[in-house]
C-alpha positions in Angstrom: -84.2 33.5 -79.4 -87.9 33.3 -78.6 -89.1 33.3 -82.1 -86.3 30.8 -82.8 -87.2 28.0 -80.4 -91.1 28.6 -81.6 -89.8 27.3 -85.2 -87.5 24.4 -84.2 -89.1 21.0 -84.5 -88.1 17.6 -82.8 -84.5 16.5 -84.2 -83.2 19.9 -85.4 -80.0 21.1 -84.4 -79.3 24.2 -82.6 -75.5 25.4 -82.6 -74.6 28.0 -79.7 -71.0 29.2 -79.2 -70.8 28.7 -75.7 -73.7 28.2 -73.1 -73.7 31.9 -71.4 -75.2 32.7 -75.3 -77.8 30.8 -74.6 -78.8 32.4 -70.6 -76.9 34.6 -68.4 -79.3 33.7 -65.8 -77.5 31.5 -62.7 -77.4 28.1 -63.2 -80.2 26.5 -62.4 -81.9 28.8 -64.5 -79.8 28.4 -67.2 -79.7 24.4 -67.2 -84.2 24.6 -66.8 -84.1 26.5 -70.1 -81.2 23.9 -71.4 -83.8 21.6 -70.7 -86.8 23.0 -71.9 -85.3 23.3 -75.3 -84.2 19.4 -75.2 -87.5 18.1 -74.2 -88.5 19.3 -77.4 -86.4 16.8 -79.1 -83.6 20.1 -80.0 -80.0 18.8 -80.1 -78.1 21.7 -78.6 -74.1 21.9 -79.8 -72.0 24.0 -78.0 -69.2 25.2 -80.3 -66.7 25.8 -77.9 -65.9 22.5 -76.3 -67.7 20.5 -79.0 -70.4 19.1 -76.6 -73.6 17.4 -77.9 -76.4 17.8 -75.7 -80.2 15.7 -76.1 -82.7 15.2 -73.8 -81.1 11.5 -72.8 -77.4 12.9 -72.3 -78.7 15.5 -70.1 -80.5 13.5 -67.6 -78.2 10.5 -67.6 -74.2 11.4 -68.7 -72.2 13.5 -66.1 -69.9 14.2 -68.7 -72.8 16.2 -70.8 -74.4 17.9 -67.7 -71.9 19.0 -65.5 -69.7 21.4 -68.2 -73.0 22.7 -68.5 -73.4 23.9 -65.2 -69.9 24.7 -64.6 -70.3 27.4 -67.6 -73.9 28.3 -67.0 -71.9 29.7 -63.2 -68.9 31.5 -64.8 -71.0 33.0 -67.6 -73.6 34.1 -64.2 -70.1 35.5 -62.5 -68.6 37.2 -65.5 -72.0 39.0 -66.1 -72.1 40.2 -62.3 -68.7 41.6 -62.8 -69.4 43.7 -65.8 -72.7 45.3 -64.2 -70.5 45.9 -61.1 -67.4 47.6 -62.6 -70.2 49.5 -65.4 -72.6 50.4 -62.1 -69.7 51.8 -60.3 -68.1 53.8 -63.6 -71.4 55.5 -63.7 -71.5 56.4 -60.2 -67.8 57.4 -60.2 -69.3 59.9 -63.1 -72.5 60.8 -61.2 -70.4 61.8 -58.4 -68.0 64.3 -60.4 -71.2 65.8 -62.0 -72.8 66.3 -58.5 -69.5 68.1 -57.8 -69.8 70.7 -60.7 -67.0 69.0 -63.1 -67.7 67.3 -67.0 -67.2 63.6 -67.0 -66.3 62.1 -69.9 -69.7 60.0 -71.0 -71.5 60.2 -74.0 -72.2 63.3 -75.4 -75.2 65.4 -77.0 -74.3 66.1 -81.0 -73.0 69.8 -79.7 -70.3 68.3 -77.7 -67.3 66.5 -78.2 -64.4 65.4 -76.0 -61.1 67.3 -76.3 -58.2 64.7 -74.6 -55.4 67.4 -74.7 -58.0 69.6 -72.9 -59.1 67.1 -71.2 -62.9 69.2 -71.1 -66.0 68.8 -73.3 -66.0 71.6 -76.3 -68.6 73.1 -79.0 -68.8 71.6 -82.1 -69.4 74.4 -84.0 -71.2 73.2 -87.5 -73.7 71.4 -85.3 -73.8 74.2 -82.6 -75.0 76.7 -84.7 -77.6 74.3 -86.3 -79.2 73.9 -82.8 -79.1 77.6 -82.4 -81.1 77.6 -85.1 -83.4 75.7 -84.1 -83.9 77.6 -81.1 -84.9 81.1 -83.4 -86.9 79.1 -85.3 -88.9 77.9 -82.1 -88.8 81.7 -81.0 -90.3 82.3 -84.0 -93.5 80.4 -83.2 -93.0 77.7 -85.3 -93.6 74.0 -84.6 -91.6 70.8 -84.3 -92.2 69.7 -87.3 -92.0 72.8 -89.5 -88.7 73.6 -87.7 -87.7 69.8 -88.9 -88.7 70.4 -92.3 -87.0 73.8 -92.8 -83.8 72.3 -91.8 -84.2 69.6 -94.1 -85.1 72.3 -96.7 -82.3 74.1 -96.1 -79.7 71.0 -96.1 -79.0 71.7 -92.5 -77.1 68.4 -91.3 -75.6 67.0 -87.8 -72.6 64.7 -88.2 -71.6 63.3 -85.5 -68.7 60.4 -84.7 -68.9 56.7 -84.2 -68.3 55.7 -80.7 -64.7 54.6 -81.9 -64.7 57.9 -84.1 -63.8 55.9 -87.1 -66.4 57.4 -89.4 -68.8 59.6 -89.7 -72.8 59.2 -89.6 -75.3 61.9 -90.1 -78.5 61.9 -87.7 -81.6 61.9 -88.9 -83.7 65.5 -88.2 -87.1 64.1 -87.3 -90.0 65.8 -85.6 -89.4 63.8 -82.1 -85.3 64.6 -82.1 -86.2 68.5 -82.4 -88.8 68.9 -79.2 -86.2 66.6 -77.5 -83.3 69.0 -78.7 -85.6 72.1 -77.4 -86.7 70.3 -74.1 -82.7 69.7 -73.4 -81.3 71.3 -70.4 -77.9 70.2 -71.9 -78.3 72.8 -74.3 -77.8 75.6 -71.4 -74.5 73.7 -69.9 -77.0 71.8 -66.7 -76.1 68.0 -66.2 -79.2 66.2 -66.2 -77.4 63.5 -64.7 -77.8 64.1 -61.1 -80.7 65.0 -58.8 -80.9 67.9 -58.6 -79.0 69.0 -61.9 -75.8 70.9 -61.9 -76.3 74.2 -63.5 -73.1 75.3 -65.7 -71.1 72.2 -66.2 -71.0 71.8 -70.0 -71.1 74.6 -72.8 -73.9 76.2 -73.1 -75.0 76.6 -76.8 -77.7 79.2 -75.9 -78.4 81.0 -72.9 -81.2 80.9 -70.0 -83.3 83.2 -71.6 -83.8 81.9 -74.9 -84.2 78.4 -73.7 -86.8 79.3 -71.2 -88.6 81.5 -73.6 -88.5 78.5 -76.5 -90.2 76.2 -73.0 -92.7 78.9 -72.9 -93.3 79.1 -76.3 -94.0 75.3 -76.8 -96.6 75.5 -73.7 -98.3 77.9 -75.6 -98.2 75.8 -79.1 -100.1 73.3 -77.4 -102.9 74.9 -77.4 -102.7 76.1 -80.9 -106.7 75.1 -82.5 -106.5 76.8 -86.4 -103.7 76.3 -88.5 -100.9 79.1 -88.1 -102.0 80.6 -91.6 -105.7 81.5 -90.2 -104.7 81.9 -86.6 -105.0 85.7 -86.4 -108.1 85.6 -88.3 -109.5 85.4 -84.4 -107.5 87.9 -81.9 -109.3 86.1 -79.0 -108.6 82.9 -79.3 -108.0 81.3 -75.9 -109.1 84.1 -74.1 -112.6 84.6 -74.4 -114.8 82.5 -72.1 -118.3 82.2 -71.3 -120.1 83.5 -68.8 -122.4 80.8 -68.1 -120.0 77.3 -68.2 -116.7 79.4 -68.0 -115.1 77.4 -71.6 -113.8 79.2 -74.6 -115.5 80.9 -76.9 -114.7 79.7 -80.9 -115.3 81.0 -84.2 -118.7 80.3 -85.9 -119.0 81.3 -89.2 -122.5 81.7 -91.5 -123.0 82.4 -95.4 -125.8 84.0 -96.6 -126.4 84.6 -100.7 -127.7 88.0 -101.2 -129.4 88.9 -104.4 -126.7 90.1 -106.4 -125.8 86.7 -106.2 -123.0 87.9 -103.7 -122.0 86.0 -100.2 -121.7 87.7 -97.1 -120.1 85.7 -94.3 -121.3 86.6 -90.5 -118.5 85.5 -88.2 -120.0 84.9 -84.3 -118.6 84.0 -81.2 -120.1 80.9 -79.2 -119.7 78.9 -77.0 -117.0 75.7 -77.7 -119.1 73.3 -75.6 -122.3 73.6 -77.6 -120.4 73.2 -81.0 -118.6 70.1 -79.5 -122.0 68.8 -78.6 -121.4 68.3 -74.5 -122.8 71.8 -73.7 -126.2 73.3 -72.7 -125.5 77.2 -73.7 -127.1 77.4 -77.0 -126.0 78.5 -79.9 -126.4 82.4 -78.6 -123.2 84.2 -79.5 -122.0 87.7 -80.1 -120.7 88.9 -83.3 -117.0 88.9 -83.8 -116.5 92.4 -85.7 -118.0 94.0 -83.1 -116.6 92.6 -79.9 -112.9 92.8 -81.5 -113.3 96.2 -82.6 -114.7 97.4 -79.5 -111.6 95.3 -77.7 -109.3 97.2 -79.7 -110.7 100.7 -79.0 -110.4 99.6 -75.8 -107.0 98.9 -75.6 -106.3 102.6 -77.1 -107.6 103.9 -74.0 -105.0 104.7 -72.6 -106.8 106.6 -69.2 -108.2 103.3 -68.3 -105.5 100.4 -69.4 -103.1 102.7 -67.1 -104.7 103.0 -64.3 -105.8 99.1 -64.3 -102.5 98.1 -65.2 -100.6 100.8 -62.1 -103.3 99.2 -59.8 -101.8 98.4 -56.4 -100.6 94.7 -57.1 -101.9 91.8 -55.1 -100.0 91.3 -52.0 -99.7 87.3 -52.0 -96.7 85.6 -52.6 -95.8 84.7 -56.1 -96.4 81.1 -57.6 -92.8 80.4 -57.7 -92.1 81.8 -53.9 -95.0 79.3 -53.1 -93.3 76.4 -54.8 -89.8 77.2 -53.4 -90.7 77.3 -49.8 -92.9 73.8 -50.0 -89.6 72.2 -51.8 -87.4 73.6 -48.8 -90.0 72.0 -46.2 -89.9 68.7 -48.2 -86.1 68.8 -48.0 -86.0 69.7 -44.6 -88.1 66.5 -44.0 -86.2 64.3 -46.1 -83.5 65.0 -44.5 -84.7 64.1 -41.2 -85.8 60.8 -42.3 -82.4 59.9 -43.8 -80.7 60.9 -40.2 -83.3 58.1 -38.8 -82.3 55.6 -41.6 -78.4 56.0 -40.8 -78.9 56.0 -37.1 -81.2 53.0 -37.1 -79.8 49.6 -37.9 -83.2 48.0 -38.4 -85.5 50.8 -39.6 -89.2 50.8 -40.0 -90.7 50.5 -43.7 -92.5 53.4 -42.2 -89.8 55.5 -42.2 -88.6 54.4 -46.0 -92.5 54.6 -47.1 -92.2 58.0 -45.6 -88.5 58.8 -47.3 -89.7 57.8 -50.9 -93.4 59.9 -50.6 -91.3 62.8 -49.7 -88.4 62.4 -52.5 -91.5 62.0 -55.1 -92.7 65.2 -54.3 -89.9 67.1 -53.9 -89.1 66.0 -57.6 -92.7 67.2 -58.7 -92.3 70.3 -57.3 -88.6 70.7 -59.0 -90.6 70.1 -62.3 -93.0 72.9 -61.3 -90.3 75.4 -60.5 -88.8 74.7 -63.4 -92.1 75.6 -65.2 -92.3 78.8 -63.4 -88.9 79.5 -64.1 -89.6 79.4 -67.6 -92.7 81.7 -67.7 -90.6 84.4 -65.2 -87.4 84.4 -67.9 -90.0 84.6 -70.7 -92.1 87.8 -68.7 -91.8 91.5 -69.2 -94.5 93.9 -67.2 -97.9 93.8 -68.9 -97.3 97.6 -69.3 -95.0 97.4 -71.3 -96.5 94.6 -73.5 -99.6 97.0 -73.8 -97.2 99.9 -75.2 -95.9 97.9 -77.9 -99.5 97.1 -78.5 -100.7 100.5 -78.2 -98.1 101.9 -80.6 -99.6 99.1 -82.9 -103.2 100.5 -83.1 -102.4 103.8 -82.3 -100.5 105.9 -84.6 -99.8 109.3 -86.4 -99.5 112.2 -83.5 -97.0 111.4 -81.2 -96.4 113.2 -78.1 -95.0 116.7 -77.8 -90.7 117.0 -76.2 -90.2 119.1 -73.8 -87.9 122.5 -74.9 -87.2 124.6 -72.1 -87.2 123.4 -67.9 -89.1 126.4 -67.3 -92.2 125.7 -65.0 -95.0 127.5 -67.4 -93.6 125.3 -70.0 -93.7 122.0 -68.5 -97.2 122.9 -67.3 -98.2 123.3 -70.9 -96.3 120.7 -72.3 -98.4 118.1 -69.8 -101.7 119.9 -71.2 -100.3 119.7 -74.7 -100.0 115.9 -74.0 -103.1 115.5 -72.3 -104.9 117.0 -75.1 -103.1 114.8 -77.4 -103.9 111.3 -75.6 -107.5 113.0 -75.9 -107.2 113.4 -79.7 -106.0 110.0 -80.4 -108.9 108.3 -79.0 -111.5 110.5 -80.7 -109.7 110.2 -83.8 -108.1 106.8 -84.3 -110.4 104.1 -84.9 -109.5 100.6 -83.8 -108.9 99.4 -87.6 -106.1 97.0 -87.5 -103.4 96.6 -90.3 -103.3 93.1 -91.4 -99.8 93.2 -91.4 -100.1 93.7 -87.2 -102.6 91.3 -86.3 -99.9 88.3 -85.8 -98.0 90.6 -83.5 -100.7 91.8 -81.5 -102.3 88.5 -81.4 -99.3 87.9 -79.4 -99.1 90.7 -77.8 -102.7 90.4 -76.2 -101.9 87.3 -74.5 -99.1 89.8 -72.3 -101.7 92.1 -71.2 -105.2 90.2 -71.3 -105.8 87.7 -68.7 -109.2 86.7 -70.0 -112.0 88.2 -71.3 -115.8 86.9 -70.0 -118.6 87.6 -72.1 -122.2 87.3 -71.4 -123.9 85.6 -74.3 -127.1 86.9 -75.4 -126.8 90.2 -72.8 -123.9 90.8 -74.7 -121.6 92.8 -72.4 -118.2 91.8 -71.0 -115.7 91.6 -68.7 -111.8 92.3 -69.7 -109.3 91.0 -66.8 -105.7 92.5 -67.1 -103.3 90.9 -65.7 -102.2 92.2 -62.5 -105.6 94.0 -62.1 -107.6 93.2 -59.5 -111.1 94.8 -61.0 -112.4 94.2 -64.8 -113.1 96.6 -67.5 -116.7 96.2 -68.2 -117.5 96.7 -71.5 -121.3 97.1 -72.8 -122.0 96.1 -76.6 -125.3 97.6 -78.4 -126.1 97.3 -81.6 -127.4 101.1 -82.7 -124.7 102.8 -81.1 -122.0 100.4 -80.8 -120.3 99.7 -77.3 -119.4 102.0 -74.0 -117.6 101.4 -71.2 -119.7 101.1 -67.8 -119.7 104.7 -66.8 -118.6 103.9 -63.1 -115.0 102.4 -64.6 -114.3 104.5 -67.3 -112.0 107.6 -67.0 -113.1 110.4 -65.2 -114.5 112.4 -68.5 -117.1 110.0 -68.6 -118.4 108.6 -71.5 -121.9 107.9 -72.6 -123.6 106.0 -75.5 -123.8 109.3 -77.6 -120.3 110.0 -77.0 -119.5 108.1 -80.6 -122.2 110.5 -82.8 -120.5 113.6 -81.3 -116.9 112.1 -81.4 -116.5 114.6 -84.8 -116.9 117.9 -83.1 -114.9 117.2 -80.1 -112.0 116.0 -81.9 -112.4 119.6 -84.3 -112.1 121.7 -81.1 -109.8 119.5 -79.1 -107.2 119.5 -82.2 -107.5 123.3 -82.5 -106.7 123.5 -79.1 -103.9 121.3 -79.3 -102.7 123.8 -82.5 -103.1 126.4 -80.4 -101.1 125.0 -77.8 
């Protein structure tokens, strides 16, 4: 209507059906646009009674004016009554959702209305579809690739009219699939309500996939190389320096040797100097060496033990934290809605008050929510640092036991001991390619953070749920150590590499012996 009235010119004629198509406003409103339009020399026809309005009928004939207003006021009332009776459906439908029960409203492409039932149901062609989607997430791939691979695949979601007259097939686009994986629906909670009612629809997958697909988009965000080079750098994320506390990033040199042959030096610096706003230099540490000497580190098993059986910190956890201050914040809601009710006039104090509190009570939902996610998607970094162990770490395997006799358990344990020993001596930290994307993975489990001191060159390896680093000290003639006053209590010293040979000759013998 807007763009229409711009292109009318004195003496055209603009035909309406009735005047609540022109305004649903009241009716002043509506007869100050009615005249707006005529003072532009616009003749206005109404359709349904015929009338001919112009700017000199409308200021001077009753007979033009007054069906005007008499119309402009019924359309106003009729317009009032739908938002009523549509306002109160919805609440009638709020209510029942508050109350654990489906309500018949419009439904996500899963669902679908039985009558007989009288119940919302699976579609099952579109519910596995979504499942999909949800393994693919799983999988570490992104919104868009997931989109693509179900176009790909001819993966399609047909759905019914409102009327269910025909069919129509919606469009999978990048936007539909995070909203899809962001979906509460998609776990049965009616997003409805405040706060949403767990277990009132179908669920199409359950908690723990969903929560895990959440955590698994948080961490996408922060994805910097495409996925194809992404394990090319095991630390990505996780290494910070020591001076500004950012991330460290891949730096990468060429040099043409001779033979006419390029050989490509790989450092790690800090991101704020490469992105220009940062005053650490370019100092850096090479790559090889720090991830190898990572990796041997992580085959230690002595020391990533007893850092990961620590004593665990004693404070509450994030999520306790959060609960507790949402249960205060309700409490004190509710006391303000007791002084609403029991005051006939209150104060806009007390409403000010009532509307700060509801605002953070429904941040801090949102935040439990987020914790939520990252507890259904945790396992023990323990057990993370197994799977990554039994990654690097490979070929002798620990003895089983064959009789319950004491002598033979004591030698067993030695057996093992001796073993453990053997594996570190033996195994370098040489990664299969095949691995990396797994352990890269896998890291981010165990390692909180890893600090390095640029240009010094040692480091600092946090483990989560450990209270004291891992120091680790990089030199380049005999490679790295551990700092001798947190290593394992055979300590180890910077010739411990040059005689790593012998000891692993005698220690296996000993072990073959055993």
């Amino acid at each position: 209507m807007s763009r229409l009235l711009k292109l009318v010119k004195p003496g055209d004629y603009l035909l309406v059906e009735d005047n609540d198509r022109l305004s649903r406003q009241d009716w002043l409103t509506a007869c100050n646009f009615l005249r707006d339009i005529v003072e532009k020399g616009v003749i206005v026809v109404t359709l349904a009674n015929g009338n001919e309005i112009n700017k000199e009928r409308f200021q001077h004939d009753p007979g033009c004016f007054l069906p005007v207003v008499l119309r402009s006021h019924l359309g106003h009332d009729e317009n009032n009554k739908k938002s009523d009776r549509i306002k109160a459906s919805w609440d009638a439908r709020k209510k029942k959702l508050a109350d654990g029960m489906a309500a018949k409203s419009i439904l996500p492409c899963w669902l679908v209305w039985d009558d007989d039932a009288d119940k919302p149901v699976l579609v099952e062609h579109n519910a596995a579809i979504i499942r999909k989607m949800f393994r693919l997430a799983l999988e570490g791939l992104g919104c868009q690739t997931i989109a693509r691979k179900l176009h790909r695949d001819g993966d399609r979601l047909v759905v019914l009219s409102k009327r269910k007259r025909r069919e129509r097939v919606l469009t999978l686009g990048t936007s539909f699939v995070w909203r899809i994986l962001r979906n509460k629906m998609t776990i049965g909670t009616a997003t409805y309500v405040q706060p949403p009612q767990a277990g009132v629809y179908p669920a199409v997958v359950n908690e723990q996939i969903f929560f895990g697909v959440q955590a698994r988009i948080d961490q996408n965000k922060h994805q910097t190389a495409p996925r194809k080079y992404a394990d090319k750098n095991l630390l990505t994320g996780l290494a910070h320096c020591s001076k500004c506390g950012g991330t460290l990033c891949m730096f990468s040199q060429y040099r043409k040797r001779s033979n006419g042959q390029v050989k490509t030096y790989r450092y790690m610096v800090c991101s704020g100097t490469l992105h220009k706003h940062g005053d650490c230099g370019m100092t850096g540490v090479r790559y090889d060496i720090l991830e190898s000497s990572f990796l041997t580190l992580l085959t230690d098993s002595g020391v990533i033990r007893r850092a990961l059986a620590a004593k665990p910190d004693s404070k509450p956890s994030p999520l306790a934290v959060l609960q507790g201050e949402l249960a205060d914040i309700e409490q004190q809601s509710a006391k303000f809605m007791k002084l609403i009710k029991g005051d006939p006039n209150p104060s806009r104090a007390v409403y000010a008050a009532l509307k700060e509190a509801e605002a953070k009570a429904d941040d801090l939902r949102a935040r439990i929510e987020e914790e939520t996610a990252k507890k259904w998607n945790t396992v023990t970094p323990l057990e993370v640092w197994e799977k990554a162990y039994k990654l690097l770490v490979g070929g002798i395997e620990p003895l089983t036991p064959y009789c319950n006799h004491p002598d033979g358990q004591a030698l067993l344990g030695r057996a093992n001991a001796l073993i453990e020993r053997v594996r570190t001596l033996a195994q370098p930290a040489v990664l299969k390619s095949e691995n990396r994307a797994q352990l890269r993975e896998l890291i981010r489990d165990v390692v909180d953070r890893v600090v390095v001191h640029l240009g010094y060159n040692p480091y600092e390896a946090y483990l989560k749920g450990s209270q004291q680093p891992i120091e680790v000290a990089l030199n380049k003639k005999s490679g790295w150590n551990l700092i001798p006053t947190l290593c394992d209590t055979a300590e180890r010293s910077s010739s411990e590499p040059k005689a790593a040979a012998g000891g692993f000759t005698s220690e296996l013998a000993a072990v073959a012996v055993a």
